[in-house]
N, C-alpha and C positions, 0 to 999 in steps of 0.2 A: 703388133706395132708396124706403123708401115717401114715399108723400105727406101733404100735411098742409092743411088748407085752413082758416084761422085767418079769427074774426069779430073786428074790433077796434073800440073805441068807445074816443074822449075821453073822458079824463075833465075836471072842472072845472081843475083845473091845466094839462092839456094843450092845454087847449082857447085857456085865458089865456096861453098860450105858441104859437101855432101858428107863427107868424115860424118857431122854432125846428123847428120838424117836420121839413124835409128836412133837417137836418145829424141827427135824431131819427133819422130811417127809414137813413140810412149805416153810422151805428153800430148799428143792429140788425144789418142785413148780415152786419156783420163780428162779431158776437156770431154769426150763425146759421152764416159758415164755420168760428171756433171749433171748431165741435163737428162741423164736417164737414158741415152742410149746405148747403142755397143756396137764394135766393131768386126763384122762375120768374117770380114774379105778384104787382102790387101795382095795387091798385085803389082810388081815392076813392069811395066811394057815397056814394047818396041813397035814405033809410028808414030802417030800425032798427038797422043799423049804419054807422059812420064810414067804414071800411075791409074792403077784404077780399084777403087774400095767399092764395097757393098755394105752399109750399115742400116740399122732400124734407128728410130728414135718414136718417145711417144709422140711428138705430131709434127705437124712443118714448122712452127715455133722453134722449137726445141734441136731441132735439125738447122734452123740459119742459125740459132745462136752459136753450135758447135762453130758451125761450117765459117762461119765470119772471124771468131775466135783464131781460129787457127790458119785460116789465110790473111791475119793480123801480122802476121807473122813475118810475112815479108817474102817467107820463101819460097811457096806454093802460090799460084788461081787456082782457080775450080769451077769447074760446070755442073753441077747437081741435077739427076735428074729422078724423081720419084716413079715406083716401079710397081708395077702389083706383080706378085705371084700366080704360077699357074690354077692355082683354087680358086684366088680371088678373081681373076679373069674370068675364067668360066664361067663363075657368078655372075658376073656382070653383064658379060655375052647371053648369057640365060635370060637377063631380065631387064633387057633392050626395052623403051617403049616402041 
């Protein structure tokens, strides 16, 4: 499945809510197996974004519909950016025209 490696930022309402964040971050979860993905990677940072996940889904469909779902929400954005892997790259590098 590909990969997906999403930037997520507070917003001013989520931020005023964070108590709420881990019962927040469950039900994304279970918004991202919905559609047949899952979630490898969840990170808190520090710098210009809040957060940063790693999920698969089966295709880029399936990945905006989570991804829209859950910043419906009011209390995240997000910058989504699709990722290959070190195998797949390779590949690809391999078989440049």
């Amino acid at each position: 499945m590909p990969t997906y490696i999403t930037l997520w930022d507070y917003t001013q309402e989520g931020i005023e809510s964070i108590e709420d964040s881990p019962e927040r971050l469950d039900r994304a979860k279970q918004v991202m197996e919905s559609v047949g993905g899952e979630l490898h990677g969840f990170y808190l940072t520090m710098g210009e974004h809040d957060i940063v996940t790693v999920a698969e889904f089966p295709d880029d469909d399936a990945a905006a519909k989570a991804l829209l779902r859950i910043s419906q929400s009011g209390n995240v954005s997000s910058e989504t950016m699709k990722a290959w892997p070190e195998e797949d790259y390779r590949d690809l590098i391999a078989n440049l025209p």
